[in-house]
C-alpha positions in Angstrom: -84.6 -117.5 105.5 -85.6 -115.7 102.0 -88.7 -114.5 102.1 -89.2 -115.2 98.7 -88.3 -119.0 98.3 -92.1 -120.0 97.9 -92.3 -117.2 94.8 -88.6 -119.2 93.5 -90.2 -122.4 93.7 -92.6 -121.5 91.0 -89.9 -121.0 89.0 -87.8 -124.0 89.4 -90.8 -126.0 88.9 -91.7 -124.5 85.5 -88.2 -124.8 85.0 -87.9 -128.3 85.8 -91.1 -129.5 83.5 -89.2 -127.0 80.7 -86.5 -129.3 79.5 -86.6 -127.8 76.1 -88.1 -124.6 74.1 -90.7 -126.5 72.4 -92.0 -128.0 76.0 -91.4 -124.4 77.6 -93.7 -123.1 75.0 -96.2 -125.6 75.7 -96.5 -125.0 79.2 -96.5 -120.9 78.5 -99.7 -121.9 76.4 -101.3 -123.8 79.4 -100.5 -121.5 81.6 -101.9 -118.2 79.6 -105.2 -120.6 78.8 -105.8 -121.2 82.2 -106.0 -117.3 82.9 -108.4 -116.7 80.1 -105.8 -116.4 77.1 -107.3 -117.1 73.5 -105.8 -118.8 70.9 -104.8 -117.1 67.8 -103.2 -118.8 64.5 -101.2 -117.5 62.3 -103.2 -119.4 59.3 -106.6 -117.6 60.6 -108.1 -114.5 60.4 -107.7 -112.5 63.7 -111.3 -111.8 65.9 -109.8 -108.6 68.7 -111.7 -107.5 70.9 -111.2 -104.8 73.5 -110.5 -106.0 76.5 -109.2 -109.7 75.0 -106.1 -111.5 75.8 -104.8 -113.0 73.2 -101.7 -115.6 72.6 -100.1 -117.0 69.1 -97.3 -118.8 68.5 -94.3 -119.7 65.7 -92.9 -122.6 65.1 -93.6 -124.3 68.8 -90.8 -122.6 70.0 -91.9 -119.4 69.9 -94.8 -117.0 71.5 -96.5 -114.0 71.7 -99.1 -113.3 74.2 -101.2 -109.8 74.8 -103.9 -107.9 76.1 -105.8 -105.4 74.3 -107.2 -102.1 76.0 -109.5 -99.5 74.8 -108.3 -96.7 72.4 -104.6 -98.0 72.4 -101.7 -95.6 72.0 -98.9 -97.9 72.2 -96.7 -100.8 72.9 -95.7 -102.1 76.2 -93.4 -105.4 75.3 -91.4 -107.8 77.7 -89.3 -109.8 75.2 -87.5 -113.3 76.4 -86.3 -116.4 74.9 -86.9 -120.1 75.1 -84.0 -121.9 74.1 -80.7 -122.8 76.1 -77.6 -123.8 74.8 -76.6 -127.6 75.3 -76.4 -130.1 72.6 -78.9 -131.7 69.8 -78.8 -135.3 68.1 -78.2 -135.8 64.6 -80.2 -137.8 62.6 -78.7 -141.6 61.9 -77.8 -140.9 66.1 -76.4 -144.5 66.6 -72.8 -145.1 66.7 -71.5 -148.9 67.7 -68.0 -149.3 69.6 -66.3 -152.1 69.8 -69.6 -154.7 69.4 -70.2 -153.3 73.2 -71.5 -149.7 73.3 -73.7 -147.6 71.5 -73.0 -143.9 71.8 -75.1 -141.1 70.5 -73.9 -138.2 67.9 -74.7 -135.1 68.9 -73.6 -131.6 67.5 -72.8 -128.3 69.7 -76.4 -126.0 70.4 -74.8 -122.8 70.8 -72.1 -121.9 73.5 -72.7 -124.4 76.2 -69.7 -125.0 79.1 -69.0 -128.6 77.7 -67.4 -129.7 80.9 -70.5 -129.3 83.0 -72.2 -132.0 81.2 -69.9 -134.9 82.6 -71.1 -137.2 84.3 -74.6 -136.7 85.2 -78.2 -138.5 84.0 -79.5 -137.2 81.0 -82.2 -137.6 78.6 -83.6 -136.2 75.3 -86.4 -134.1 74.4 -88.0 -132.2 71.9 -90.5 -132.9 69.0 -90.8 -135.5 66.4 -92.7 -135.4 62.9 -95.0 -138.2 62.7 -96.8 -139.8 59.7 -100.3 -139.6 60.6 -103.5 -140.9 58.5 -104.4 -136.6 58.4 -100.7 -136.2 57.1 -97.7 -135.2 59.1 -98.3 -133.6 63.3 -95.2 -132.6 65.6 -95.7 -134.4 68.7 -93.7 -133.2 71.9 -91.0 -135.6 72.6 -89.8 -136.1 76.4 -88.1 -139.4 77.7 -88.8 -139.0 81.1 -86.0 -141.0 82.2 -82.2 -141.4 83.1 -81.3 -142.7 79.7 -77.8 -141.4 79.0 -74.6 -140.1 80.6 -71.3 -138.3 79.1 -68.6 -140.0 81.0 -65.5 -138.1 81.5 -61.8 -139.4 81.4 -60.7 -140.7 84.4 -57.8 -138.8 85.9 -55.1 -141.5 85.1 -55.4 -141.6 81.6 -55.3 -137.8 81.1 -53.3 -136.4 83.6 -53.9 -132.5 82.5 -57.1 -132.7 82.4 -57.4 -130.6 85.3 -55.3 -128.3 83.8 -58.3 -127.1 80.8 -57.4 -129.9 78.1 -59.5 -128.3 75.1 -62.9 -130.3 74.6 -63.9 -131.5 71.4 -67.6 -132.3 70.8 -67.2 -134.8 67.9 -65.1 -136.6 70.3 -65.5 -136.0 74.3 -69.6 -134.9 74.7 -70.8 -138.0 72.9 -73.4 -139.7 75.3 -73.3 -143.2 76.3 -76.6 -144.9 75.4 -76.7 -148.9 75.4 -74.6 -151.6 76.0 -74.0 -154.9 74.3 -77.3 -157.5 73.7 -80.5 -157.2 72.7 -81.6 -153.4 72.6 -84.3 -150.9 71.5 -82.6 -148.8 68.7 -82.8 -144.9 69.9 -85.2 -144.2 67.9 -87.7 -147.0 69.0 -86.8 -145.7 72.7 -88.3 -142.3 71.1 -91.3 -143.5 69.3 -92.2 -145.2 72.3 -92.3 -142.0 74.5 -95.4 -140.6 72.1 -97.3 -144.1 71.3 -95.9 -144.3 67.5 -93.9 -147.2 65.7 -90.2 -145.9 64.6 -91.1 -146.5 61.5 -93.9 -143.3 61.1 -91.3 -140.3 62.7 -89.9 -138.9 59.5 -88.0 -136.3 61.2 -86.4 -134.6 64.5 -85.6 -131.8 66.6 -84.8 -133.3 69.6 -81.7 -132.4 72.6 -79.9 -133.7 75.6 -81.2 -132.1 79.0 -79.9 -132.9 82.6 -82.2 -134.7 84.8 -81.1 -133.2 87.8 -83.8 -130.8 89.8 -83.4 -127.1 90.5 -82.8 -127.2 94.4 -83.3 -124.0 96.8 -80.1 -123.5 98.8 -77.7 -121.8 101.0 -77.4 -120.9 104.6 -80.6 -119.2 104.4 -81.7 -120.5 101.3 -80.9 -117.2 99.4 -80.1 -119.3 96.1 -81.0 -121.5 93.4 -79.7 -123.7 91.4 -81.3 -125.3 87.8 -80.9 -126.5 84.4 -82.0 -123.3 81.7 -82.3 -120.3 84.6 -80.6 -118.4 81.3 -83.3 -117.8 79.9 -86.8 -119.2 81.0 -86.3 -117.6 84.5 -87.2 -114.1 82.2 -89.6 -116.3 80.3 -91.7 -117.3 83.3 -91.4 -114.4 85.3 -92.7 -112.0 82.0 -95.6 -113.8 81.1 -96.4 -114.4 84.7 -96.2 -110.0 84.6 -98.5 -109.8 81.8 -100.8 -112.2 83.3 -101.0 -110.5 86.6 -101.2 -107.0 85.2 -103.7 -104.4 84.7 -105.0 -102.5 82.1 -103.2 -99.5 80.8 -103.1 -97.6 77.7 -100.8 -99.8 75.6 -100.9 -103.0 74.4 -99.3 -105.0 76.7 -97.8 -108.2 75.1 -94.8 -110.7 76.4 -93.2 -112.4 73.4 -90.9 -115.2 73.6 -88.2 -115.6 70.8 -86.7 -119.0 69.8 -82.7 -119.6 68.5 -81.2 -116.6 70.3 -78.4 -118.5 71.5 -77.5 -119.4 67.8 -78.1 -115.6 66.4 -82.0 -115.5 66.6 -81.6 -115.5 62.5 -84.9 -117.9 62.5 -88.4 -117.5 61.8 -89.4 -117.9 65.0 -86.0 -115.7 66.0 -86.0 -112.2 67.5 -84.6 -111.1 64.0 -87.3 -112.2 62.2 -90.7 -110.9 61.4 -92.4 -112.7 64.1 -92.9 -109.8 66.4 -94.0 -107.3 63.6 -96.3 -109.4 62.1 -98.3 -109.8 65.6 -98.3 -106.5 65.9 -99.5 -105.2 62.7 -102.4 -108.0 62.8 -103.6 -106.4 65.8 -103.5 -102.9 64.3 -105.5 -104.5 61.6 -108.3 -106.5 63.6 -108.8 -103.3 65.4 -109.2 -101.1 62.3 -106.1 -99.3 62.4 -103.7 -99.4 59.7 -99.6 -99.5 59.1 -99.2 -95.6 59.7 -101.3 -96.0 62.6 -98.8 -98.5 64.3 -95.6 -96.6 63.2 -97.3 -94.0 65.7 -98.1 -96.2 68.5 -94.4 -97.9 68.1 -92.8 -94.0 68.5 -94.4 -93.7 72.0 -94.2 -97.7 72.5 -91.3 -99.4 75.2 -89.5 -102.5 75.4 -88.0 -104.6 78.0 -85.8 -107.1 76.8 -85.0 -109.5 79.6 -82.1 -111.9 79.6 -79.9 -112.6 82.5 -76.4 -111.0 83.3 -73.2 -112.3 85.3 -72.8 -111.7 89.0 -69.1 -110.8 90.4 -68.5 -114.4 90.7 -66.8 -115.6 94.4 -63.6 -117.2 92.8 -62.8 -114.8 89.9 -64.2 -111.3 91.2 -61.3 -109.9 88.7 -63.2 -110.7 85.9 -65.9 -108.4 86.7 -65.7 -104.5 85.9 -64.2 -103.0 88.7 -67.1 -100.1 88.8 -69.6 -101.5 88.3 -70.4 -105.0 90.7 -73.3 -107.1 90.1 -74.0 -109.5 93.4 -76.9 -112.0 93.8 -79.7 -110.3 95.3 -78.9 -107.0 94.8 -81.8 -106.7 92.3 -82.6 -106.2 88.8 -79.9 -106.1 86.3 -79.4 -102.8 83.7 -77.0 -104.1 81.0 -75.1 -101.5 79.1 -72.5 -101.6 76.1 -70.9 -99.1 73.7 -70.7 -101.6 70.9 -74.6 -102.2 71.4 -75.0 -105.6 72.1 -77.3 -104.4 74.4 -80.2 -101.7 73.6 -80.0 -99.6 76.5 -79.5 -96.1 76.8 -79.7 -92.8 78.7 -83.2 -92.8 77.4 -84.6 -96.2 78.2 -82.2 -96.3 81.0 -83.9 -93.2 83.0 -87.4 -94.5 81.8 -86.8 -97.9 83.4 -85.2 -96.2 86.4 -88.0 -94.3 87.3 -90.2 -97.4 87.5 -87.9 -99.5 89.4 -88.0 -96.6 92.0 -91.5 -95.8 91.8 -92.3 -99.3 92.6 -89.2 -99.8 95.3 -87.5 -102.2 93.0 -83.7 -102.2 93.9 -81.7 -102.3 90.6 -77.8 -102.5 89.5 -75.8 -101.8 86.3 -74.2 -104.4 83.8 -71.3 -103.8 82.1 -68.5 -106.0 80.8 -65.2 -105.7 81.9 -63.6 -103.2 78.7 -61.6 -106.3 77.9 -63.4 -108.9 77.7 -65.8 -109.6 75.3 -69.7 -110.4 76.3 -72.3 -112.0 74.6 -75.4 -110.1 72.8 -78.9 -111.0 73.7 -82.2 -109.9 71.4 -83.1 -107.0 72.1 -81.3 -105.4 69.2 -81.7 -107.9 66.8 -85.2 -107.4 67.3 -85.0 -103.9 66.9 -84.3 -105.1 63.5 -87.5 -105.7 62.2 -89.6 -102.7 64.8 -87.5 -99.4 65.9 -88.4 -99.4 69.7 -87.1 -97.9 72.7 -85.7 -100.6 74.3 -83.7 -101.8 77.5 -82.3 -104.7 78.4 -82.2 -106.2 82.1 -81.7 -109.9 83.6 -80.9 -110.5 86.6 -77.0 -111.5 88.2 -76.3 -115.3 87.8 -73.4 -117.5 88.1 -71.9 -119.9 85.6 -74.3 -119.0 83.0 -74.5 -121.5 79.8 -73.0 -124.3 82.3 -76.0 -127.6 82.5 -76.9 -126.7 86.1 -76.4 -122.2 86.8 -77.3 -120.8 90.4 -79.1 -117.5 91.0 -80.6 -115.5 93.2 -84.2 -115.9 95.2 -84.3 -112.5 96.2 -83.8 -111.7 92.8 -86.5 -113.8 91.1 -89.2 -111.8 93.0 -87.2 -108.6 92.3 -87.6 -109.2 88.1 -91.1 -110.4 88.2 -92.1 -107.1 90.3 -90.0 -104.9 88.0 -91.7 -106.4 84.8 -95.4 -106.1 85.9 -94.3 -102.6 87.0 -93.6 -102.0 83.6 -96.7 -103.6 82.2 -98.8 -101.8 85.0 -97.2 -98.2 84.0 -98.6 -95.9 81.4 -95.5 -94.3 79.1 -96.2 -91.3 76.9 -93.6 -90.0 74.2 -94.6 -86.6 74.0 -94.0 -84.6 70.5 -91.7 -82.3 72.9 -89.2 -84.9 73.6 -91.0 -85.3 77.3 -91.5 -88.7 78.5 -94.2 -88.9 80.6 -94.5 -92.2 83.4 -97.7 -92.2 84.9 
């Protein structure tokens, strides 16, 4: 048996009371609070103090938490992201069929793998804007429920459908919500989750999530399964790092983007300002200015964590044939000439030398040369501060599908490389020396 299935279970259970970015978010701010996190708002002057730990966030859906040392000389960052792609309701949701079902109409979230929400329970979450006597609040919305299911086309009415009939969202991944008689409109359904009438939520953000649980498994439970490992496993496991680490001489902050899997092209995205800002507030609460922090981010390091594809069991082809990612075999190194990813010889031999000094096992990412990957934030990010950056995950299989599957040994394997990083002093030296202490 894994020895690591208790550390796993952590996971899957913030994963499983994570249904959506805002609720991740909210949970990441419980959790920091509980270990003697501060609150910081954006609309607020900023009190530092050495020593402090610190958390702000953008938007709900977005967070930066960090701890501030004496006499700091740079960054140490572990950036993540909160959102997952799947698929959000429009507003006016209801559509009648036939005077004997209501659907719901829902528009694509990013690049989900449409076929893997057949047939299972969902439910919706998110937030809602609510008319209030002190003017308009966001309140967290989650129908903790089986309220909805996409059903699929039964075999006999479309016999190719096993052969990869092309989905259409408008038309197949619309969920089935009510039947005929007298029924709760959706949106009553939703303003009786937070204790409002209908009538007082003026607006929504709110998305279809499956109800099934992350489950341990295997023959020696070596695996997991869940809704969202893409991306809050990285989420979880980074602020759990910075929370568990000790003090160095950076500034060691975990910050968790929103809207990556739509471009990160937000406010609360890894292309926006959102990272900068929190930086250059702290710089200002203890009295240093911008120059001062153009200096600390030449000698300051990134990890930008977001997970990678194993060689998958059924279509090992697909995989570059030098390079072979398994489940297990530790943390992921993701390369790419056309820089989708950040990393290279650089922050390669940098993050090397911690995985080894701390006996993390590690493998290399890279796509196969012809087929295209996906990009993750760790150069949009770059962006808005020049870093040295990069990116890791860890091996997973059918990543964007409702439910992916990863690897226990592999959960414990990130979390221990990231508070390696946060627990590790990195020195650019004017000589071009690195120095890992």
């Amino acid at each position: 048996m894994s020895k690591n299935v208790e550390f796993v279970k952590e996971v899957i259970d913030f994963l499983d009371k994570s249904p959506v970015n805002f609720i991740a978010v909210d949970n990441l701010k419980k959790m920091l609070a509980k270990n003697g996190f501060k609150e910081l708002k954006e609309t607020e002057d900023w009190s530092i103090e050495t020593g402090g730990k610190y958390y702000v966030t953008r938007n709900g859906s977005a967070i930066a938490a960090f701890c501030v040392p004496e006499n700091p000389a740079a960054f140490a960052v572990v950036a993540t992201h909160s959102d997952s792609p799947g698929f959000k309701i429009k507003p006016n949701a209801e559509i009648e069929v036939e005077e004997n079902y209501v659907k719901l109409n829902v528009e694509q979230y990013g690049g989900p793998i449409m076929s893997t929400w057949f047939d299972r329970p969902l439910s919706v979450a998110g937030r809602a804007a609510v008319k209030t006597d002190k003017g308009i609040e966001m309140r967290l919305v989650n129908i903790d429920r089986d309220l909805l299911i996409i059903p699929s086309l039964a075999i006999h009415m479309t016999r190719s459908a096993d052969d990869g009939d092309k989905l259409n969202v408008q038309k197949d991944m619309l969920p089935l919500f009510s039947g005929s008689g007298e029924n709760k409109s959706f949106l009553e359904i939703v303003a009786d989750s937070i204790g409002v009438k209908a009538d007082d939520i003026i607006g929504t953000d709110l998305f279809l999530y499956t109800r099934a649980k992350g489950t341990v498994l295997g023959e020696n439970n070596e695996f997991f399964s869940s809704q969202r490992i893409d991306d809050l496993q990285c989420a979880y496991t980074g602020m759990k790092a910075l929370i568990e680490s000790k003090e160095t001489t950076s500034i060691r902050m975990c910050c968790v983007f929103d809207n990556e899997e739509v471009g990160s092209g937000t406010k609360q995205g890894a292309k926006s300002t959102f990272m900068r800002d929190v930086m250059l507030r702290i710089c200002k609460a203890t009295g240093k200015d911008e120059c001062d922090m153009l200096k600390m981010l030449a000698s300051s390091f990134m990890v930008s964590a977001d997970n990678g594809h194993a060689v998958h069991p059924n279509y090992a082809d697909k995989a570059c044939p030098t390079n072979r990612p398994y489940l297990n075999g530790g943390v992921l190194i993701k390369y790419n000439a056309q820089q989708k990813y950040t990393t290279d010889s650089v922050s390669e031999g940098i993050f090397i030398i911690i995985c080894e000094n701390a006996g993390i096992p590690y493998q290399r990412y890279v796509n196969r040369s012809d087929i295209l990957g996906g990009s993750t934030l760790g150069n949009l990010s770059t962006e808005q501060v020049s870093i040295n950056t990069v990116d890791i995950g860890v091996a997973q299989l059918a990543m964007h599908s409702a439910y992916e599957t990863a690897g226990v040994e592999d959960a414990k394997y990130l979390y221990d490389a990231m508070k390696a990083f946060f627990d590790t002093g990195i020195t650019a030296e004017s000589d071009g020396v690195y120095r890992i202490e």
